[in-house]
C-alpha positions as CSV (number, residue, x, y, z in Angstrom):
1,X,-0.2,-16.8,35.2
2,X,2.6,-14.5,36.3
3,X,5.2,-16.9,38.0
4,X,6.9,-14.7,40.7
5,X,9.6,-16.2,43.3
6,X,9.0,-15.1,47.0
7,X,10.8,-12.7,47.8
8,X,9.3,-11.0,50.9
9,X,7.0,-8.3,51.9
10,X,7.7,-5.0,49.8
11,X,9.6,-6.6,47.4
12,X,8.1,-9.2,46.5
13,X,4.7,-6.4,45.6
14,X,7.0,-4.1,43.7
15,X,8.4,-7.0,41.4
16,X,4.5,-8.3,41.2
17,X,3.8,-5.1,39.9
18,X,5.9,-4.6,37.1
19,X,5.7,-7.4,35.6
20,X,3.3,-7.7,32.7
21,X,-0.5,-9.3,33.5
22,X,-2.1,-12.3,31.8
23,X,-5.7,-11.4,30.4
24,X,-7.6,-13.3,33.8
25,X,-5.9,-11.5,36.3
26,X,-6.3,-7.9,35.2
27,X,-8.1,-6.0,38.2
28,X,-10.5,-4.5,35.9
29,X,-11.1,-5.2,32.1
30,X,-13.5,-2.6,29.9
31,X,-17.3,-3.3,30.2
32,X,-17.5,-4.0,33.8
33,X,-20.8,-4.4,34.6
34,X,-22.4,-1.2,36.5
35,X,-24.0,-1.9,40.0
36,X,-26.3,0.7,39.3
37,X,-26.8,3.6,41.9
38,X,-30.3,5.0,41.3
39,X,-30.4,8.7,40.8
40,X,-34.1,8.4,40.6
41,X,-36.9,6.4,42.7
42,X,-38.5,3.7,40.7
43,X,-41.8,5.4,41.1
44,X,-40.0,8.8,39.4
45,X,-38.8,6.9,36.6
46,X,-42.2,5.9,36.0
47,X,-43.7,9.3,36.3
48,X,-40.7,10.6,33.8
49,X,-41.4,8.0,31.0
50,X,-45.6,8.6,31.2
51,X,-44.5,13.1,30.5
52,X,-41.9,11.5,27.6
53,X,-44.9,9.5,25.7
54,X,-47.2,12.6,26.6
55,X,-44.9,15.3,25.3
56,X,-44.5,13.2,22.2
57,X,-47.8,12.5,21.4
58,X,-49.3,15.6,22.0
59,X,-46.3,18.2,21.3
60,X,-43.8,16.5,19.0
61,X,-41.3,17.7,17.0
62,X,-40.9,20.3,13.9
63,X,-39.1,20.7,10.9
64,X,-38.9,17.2,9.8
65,X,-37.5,16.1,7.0
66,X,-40.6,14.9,4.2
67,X,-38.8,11.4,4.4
68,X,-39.1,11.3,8.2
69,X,-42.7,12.8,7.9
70,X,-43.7,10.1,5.4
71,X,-42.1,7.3,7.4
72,X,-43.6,8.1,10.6
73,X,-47.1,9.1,9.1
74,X,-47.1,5.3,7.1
75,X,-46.1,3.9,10.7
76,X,-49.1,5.3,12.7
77,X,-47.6,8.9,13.5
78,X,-49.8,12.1,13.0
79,X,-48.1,15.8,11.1
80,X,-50.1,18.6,12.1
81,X,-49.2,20.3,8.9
82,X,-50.8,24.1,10.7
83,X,-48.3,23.8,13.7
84,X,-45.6,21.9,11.9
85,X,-45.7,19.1,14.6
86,X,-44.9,15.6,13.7
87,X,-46.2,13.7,16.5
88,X,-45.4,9.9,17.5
89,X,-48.2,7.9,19.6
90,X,-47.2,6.0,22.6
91,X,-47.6,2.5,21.1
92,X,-45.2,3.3,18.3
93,X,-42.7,4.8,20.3
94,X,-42.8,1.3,22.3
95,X,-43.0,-0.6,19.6
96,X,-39.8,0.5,18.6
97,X,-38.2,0.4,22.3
98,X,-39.4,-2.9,22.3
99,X,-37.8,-4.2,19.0
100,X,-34.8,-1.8,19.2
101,X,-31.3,-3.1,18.7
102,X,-29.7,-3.9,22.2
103,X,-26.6,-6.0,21.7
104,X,-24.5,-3.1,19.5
105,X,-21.1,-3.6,18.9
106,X,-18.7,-0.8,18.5
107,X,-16.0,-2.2,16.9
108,X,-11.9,-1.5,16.5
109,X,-9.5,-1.2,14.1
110,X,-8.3,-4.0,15.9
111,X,-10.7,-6.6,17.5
112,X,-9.1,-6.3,21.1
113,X,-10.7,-2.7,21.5
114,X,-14.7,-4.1,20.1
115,X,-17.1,-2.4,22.8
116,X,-20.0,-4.3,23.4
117,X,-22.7,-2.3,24.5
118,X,-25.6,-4.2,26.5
119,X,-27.1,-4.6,29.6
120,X,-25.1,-2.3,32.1
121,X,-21.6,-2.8,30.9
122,X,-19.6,0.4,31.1
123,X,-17.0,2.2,29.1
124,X,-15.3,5.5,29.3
125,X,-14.1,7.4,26.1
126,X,-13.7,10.8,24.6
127,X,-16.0,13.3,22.9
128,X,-16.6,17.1,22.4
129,X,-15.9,19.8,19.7
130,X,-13.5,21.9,21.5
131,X,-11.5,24.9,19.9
132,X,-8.7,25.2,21.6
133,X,-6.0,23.1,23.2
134,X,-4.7,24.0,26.6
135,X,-1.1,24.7,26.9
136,X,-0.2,23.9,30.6
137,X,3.3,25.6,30.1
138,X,2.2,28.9,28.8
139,X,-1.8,28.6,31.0
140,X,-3.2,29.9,27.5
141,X,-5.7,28.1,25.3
142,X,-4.5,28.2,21.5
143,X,-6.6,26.9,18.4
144,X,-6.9,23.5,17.7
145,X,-5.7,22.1,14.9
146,X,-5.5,18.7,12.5
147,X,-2.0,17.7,14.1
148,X,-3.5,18.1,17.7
149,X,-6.2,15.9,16.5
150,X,-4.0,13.0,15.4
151,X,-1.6,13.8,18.5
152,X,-4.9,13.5,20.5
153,X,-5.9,10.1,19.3
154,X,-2.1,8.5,19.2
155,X,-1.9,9.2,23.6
156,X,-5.6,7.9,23.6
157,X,-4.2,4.8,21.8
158,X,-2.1,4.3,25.0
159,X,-4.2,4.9,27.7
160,X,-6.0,1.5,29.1
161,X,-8.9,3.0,31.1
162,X,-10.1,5.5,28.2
163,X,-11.9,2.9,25.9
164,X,-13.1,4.7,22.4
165,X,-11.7,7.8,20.9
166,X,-14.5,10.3,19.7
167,X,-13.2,13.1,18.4
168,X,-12.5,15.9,20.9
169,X,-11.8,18.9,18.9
170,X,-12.2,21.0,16.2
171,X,-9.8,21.0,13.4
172,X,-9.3,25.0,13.0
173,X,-6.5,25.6,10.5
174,X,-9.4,23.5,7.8
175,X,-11.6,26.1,6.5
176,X,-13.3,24.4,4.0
177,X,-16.1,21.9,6.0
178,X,-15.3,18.7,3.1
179,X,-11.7,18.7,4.3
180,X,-12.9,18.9,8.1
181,X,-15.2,16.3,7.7
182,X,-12.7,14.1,5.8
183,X,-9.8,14.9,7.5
184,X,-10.9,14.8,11.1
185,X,-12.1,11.0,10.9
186,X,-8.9,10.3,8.8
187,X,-6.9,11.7,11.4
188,X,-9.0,9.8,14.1
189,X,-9.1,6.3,12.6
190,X,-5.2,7.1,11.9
191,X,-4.2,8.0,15.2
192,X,-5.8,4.8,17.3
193,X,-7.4,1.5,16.9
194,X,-9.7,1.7,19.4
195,X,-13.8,2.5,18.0
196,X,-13.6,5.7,16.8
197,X,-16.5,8.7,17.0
198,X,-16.7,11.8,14.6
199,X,-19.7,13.9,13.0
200,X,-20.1,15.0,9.3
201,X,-21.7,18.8,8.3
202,X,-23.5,17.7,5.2
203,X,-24.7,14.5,3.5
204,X,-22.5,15.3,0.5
205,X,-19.2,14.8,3.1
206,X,-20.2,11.1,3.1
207,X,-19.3,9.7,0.0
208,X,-15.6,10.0,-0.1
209,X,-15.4,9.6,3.9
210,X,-16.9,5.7,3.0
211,X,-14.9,5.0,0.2
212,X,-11.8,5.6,2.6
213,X,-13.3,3.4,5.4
214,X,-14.4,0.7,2.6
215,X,-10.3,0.9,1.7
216,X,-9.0,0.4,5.3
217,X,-11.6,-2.0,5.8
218,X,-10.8,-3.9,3.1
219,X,-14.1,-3.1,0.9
220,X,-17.6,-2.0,1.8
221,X,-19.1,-5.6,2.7
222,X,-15.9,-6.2,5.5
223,X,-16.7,-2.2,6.7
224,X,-20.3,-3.4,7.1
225,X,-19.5,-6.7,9.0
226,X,-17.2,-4.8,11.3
227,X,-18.4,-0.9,11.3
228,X,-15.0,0.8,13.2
229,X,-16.2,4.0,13.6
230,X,-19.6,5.8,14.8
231,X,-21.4,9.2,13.8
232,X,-22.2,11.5,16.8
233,X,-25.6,12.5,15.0
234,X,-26.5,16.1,16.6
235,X,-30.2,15.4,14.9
236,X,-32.3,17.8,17.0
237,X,-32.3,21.3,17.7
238,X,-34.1,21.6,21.2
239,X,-36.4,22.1,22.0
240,X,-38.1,19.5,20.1
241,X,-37.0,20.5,16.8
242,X,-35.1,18.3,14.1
243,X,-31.9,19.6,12.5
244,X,-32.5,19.2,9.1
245,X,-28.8,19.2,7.2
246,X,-28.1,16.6,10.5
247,X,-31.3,14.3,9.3
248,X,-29.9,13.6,5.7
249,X,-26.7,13.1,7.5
250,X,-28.2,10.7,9.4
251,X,-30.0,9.0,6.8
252,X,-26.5,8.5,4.8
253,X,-24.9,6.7,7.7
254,X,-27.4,4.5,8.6
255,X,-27.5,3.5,4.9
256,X,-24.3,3.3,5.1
257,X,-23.9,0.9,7.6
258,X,-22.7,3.2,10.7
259,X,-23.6,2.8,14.2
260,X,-25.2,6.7,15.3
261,X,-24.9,8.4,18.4
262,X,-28.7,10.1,18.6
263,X,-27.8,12.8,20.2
264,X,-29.8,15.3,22.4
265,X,-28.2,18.2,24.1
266,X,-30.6,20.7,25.1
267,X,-28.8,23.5,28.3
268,X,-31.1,23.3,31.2
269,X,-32.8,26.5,31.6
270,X,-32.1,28.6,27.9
271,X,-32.6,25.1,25.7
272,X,-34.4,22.8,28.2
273,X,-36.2,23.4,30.9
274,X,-34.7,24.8,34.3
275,X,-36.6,22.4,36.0
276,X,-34.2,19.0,36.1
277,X,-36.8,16.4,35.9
278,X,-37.9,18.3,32.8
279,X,-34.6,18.6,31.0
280,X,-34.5,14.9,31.3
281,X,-37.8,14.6,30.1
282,X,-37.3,16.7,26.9
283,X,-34.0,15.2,26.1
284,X,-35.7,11.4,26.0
285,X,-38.4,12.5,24.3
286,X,-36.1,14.1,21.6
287,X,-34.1,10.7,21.3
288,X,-36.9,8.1,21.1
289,X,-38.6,10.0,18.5
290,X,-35.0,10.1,16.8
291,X,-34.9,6.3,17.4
292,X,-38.3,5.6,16.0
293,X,-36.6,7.7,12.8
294,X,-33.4,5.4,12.8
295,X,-35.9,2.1,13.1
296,X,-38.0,3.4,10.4
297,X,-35.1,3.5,7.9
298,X,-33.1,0.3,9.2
299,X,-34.8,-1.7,11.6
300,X,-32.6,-2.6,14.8
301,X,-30.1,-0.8,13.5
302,X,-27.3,0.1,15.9
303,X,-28.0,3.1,17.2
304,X,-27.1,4.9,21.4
305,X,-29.1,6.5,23.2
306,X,-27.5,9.2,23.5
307,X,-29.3,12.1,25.8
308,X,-26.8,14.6,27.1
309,X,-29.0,16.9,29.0
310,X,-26.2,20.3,30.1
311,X,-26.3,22.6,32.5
312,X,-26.2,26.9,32.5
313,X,-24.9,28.6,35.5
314,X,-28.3,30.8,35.6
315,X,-26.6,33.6,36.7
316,X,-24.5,34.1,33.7
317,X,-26.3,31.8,31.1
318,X,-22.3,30.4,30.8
319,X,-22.4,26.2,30.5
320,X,-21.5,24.3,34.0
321,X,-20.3,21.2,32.6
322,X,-18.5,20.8,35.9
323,X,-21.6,21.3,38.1
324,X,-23.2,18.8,41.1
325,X,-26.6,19.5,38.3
326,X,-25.0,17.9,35.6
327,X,-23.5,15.1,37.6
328,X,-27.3,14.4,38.5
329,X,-28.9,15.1,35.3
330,X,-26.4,12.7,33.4
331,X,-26.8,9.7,35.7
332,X,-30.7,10.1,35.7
333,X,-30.9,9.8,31.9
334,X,-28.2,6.8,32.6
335,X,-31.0,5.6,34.5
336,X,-33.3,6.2,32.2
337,X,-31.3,4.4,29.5
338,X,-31.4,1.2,32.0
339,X,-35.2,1.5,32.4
340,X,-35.8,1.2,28.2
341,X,-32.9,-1.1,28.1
342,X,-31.0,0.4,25.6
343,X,-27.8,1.4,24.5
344,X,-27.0,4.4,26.3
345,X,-24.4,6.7,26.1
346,X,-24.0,9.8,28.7
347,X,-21.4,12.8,29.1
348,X,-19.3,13.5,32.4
349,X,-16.1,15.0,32.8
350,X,-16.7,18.2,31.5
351,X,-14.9,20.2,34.1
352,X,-15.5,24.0,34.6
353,X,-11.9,24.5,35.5
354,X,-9.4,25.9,32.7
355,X,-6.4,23.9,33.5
356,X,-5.4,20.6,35.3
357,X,-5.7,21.6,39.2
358,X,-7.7,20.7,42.3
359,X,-11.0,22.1,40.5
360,X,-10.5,20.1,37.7
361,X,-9.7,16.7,40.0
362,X,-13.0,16.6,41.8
363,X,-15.6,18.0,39.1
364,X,-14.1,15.2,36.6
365,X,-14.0,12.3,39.5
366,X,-17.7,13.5,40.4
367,X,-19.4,13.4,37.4
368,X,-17.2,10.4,35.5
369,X,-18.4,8.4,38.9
370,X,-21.9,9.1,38.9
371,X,-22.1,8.5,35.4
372,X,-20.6,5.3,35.6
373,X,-22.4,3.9,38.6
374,X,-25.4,4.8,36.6
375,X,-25.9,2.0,34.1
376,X,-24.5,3.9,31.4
377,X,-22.7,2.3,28.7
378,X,-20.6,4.8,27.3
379,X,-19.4,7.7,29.5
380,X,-18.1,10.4,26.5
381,X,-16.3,13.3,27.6
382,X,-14.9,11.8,30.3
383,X,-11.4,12.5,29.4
384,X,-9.3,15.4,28.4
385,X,-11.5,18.2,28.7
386,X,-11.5,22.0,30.4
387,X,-13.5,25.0,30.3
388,X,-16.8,23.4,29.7
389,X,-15.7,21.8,26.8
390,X,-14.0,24.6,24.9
391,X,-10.2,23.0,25.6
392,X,-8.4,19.7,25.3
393,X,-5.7,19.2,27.4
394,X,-3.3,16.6,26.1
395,X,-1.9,15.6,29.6
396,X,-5.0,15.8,31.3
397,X,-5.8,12.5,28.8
398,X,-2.8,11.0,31.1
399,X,-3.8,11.9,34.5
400,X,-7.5,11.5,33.5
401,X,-6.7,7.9,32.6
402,X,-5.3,7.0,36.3
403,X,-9.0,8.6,37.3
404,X,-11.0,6.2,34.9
405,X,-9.5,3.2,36.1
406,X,-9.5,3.7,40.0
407,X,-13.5,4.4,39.0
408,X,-13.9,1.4,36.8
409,X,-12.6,-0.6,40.4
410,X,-15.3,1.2,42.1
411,X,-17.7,-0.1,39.3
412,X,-16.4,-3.5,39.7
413,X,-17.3,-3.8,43.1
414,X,-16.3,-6.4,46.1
415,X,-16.5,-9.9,45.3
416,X,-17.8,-12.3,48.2
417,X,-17.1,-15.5,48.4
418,X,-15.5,-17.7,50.4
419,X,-12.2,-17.6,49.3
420,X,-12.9,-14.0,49.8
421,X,-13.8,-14.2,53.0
422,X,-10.5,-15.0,54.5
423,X,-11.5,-17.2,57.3
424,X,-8.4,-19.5,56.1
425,X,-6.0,-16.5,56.0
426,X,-7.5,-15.4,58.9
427,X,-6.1,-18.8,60.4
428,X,-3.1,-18.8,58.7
429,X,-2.3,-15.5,60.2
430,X,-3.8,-15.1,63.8
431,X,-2.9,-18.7,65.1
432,X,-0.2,-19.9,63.3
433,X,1.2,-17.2,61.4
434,X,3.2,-13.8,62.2
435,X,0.3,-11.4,63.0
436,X,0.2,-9.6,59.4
437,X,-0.8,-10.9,56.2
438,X,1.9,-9.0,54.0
439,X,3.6,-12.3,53.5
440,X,0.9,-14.5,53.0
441,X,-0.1,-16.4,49.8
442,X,-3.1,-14.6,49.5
443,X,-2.0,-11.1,49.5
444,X,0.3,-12.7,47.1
445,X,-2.0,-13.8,45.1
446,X,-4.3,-10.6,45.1
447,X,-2.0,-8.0,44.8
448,X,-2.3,-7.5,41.3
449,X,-6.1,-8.9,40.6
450,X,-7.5,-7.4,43.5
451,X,-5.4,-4.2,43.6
452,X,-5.5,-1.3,40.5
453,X,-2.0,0.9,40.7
454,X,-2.1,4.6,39.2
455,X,0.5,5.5,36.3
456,X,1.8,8.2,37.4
457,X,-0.3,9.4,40.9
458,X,1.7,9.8,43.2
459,X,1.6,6.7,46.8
460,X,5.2,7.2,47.7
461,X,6.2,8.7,51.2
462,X,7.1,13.0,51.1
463,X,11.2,11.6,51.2
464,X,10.9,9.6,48.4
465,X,9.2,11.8,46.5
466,X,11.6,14.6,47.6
467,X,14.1,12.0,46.4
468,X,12.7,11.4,43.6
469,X,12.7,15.1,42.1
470,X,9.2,16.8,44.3
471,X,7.7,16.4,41.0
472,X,3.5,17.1,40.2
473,X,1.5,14.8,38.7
474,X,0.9,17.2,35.9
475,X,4.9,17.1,36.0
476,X,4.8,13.8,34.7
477,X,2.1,13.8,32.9
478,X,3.7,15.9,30.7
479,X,7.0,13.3,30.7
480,X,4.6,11.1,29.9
481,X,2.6,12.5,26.7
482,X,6.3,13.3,25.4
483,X,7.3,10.6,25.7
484,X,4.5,9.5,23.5
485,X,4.3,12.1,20.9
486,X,8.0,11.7,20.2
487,X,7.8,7.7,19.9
488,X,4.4,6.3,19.7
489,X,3.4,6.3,15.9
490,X,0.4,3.6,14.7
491,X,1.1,1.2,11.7
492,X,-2.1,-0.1,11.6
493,X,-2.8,1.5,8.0
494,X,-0.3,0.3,5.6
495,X,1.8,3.1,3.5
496,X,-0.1,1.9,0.6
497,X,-3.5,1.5,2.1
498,X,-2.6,5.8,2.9
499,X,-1.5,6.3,-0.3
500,X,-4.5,5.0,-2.4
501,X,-6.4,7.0,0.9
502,X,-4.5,10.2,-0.4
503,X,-5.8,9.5,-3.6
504,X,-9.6,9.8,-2.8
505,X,-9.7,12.7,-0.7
506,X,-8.0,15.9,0.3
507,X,-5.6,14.6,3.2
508,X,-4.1,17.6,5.1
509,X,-2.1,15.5,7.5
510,X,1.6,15.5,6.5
511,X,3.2,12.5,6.1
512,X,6.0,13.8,7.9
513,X,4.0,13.9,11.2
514,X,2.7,10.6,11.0
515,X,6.4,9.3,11.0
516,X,5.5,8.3,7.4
């Protein structure tokens, strides 16, 4: 407990605030637990899940994989060898919700930063596969590279309110997909020790990406007690086809002992259907049929429900990740997540606008809220990103951060009780007191566990902040990323666990830019 002497009023709050917080007075803490705002009626819900078993049992998915055909066959399932339709009755398909895996862990580097993803606890992180990175002094977007990816996770690594790190861009100085695969989830697992989220190309990519997760772990049976870092598995092409270099991915991680991400993504209207209702529908029936595939190979393995449902501007066929349509669509399939009870996993914060400005405030604070009012678990994308997902924005990690965690207060919700209730303050203060409650123990006492404070928004009057230099808050973001790109380096991977690392595989991070 933070011992502060009174000192009166304003003071007294401004010395409260800066000084460190003990663990059980933090005003919010990851994995709050979601109130749930229902997106749907319970009677749509219902009418959702009954076209999901339909569409699966009677229209089903192609281009299986003959391991995935034999497995689902042997478990009840039907291949329509004519049509190329592998088709999964309703009973399987809730045999396996029923017996799925729903108390995952996504584990850290570092056990503080473990995710536990169950019932409606919520957690914002990062995500995408963008190409550029926006610079906010020049207003152009230039490619992204390995360094950006590493720079990327180091100022995720400080920011309290984004919880995981899945990688957000594309590494585009690395030709050669081996070294992208390898090198972006070095990078990533370098660069933070929060639960990190990357993708592989081909099967083949795995085996030297393991052996350097077996090293850091400190061999393969201490990676598979505390797996540290996730595959975003991209297994289906919609409409209701698998991806069939994604599928042997897939198979090779769950082996391997790696939570997946199952993945759905179909764009309402060109991939999915422009009706809403039925892009939801497709993109559940495309992930329970990939959950009855991950089941079949490792039962209860730890696996997220991952349906990301996106939006086209139908005018242009151009993505709307920004859109009031893809705030709704991704807290109905939160929803949905809730109704199986499963991990679930959800995208918001994929802002239309190109750079960090009005447009850009309210289409991320939107969509992130939505999403995490919905019973989502884990909100990806919900940091960092512009132009529909085609540029990261280092700062906008910063001022996204002070977003996340006045919306993880909203998820937290008003506690009533009856200390809560202030009928003794109310005492204190109207009969025997001064006639305000700045003063009193229990403002005190709140201040700090009731209260969340942004990093760097901006609550001081127009003279102080005239005072204080007029600066915008993408101003001081950029103070602040700087300040943590020219002093913020991770140890958590000893020089000689990198150098045996640099041994396996072909590391294109420099030394040199990991303060090495």
């Amino acid at each position: 407990m933070v011992q502060v002497r009174r000192l009166g009023g304003r003071a007294a709050r401004k010395a409260l605030r800066q000084a460190p917080l003990a663990d059980d007075i933090q005003p919010i803490t990851p994995g709050l637990e979601s109130r749930m705002l229902k997106t749907l009626a319970d009677g749509d819900v219902e009418k959702i899940n009954n076209a999901v078993m339909h569409v699966l049992e009677e229209i089903g998915l192609s281009q299986a994989l003959p391991s995935c055909i034999e497995m689902v066959t042997a478990a009840g399932g039907r291949y329509d060898a004519d049509k190329d339709r592998l088709l999964f009755p309703r009973a399987l398909v809730e045999d396996t919700i029923a017996n799925a895996n729903r108390n995952v862990v996504l584990y850290g580097q570092d056990p503080k930063h473990d995710i536990y993803v169950n019932g409606s606890r919520t957690y914002f992180g990062t995500a995408g596969a963008a190409v550029h990175v926006v610079d906010v002094d020049t207003r152009e977007y230039r490619d992204s590279t390995l360094i950006d990816l590493y720079d990327a996770a180091r100022i995720v690594d400080q920011m309290e309110h984004i919880h995981f790190f899945q990688r957000s861009l594309v590494c585009r100085d690395l030709t050669d997909p081996l070294e992208m695969d390898f090198n972006t989830c070095y990078a990533s697992v370098s660069g933070t020790t929060k639960h990190v989220g990357t993708s592989w190309v081909l099967k083949e990519h795995l085996d030297v990406s393991f052996q350097m997760l077996h090293e850091i772990a400190g061999g393969e049976k201490k990676w598979r007690e505390r797996p540290f870092v996730s595959c975003s598995s991209c297994f289906v092409v919609p409409p209701m086809r698998f991806a069939e270099d994604a599928c042997e991915v897939l198979e090779g991680v769950v082996r391997g002992g790696m939570p997946v991400l199952l993945l759905a993504a179909g764009q309402a209207g060109a991939t999915s259907p422009a009706a809403l209702a039925g892009a939801v529908v497709q993109e559940v029936a495309e992930v329970l049929a990939g959950l009855v595939y991950v089941n079949l190979l490792v039962p209860q393995h730890p696996a997220i429900f991952g349906t990301w449902p996106f939006v086209s501007d139908l005018r242009t066929g151009a993505m709307s990740g920004g859109s009031g349509e893809q705030a709704i669509l991704m807290a109905a399939c939160g929803q949905m997540g809730r109704y199986y009870d499963l991990p679930t996993g959800v995208a918001a914060g994929m802002t239309d606008a190109k750079m960090p400005d009005a447009q850009s405030g309210y289409e991320k604070a939107y969509t992130d809220l939505l999403a995490g009012h919905s019973g989502a678990n884990l909100i990806y994308e919900s940091a960092g990103m512009h132009g529909s997902l085609m540029g990261v924005c280092m700062e906008s990690y910063v001022i996204d951060n002070d977003m996340l965690g006045a919306i993880n207060r909203t998820i937290r919700g008003i506690e009533v009780n009856d200390e809560t209730l202030s009928i003794d303050a109310m005492r204190d203060v109207c009969i025997d007191g001064p006639s305000h409650y700045l003063g009193h123990d229990q403002t005190i006492q709140l201040m700090q566990r009731e209260y969340i404070y942004p990093k760097i928004g901006d609550r001081s009057s127009p003279k102080e902040w005239k005072e204080q230099g007029s600066t915008t808050i993408l101003e001081r973001a950029r103070v602040a990323v700087e300040d943590i790109l020219k002093n913020y380096y991770p140890d958590h991977i000893s020089a000689e666990t990198d150098n045996r690392i640099r041994q396996l595989g072909p590391v294109k991070l420099p030394k040199a830019s990991m303060n090495r």
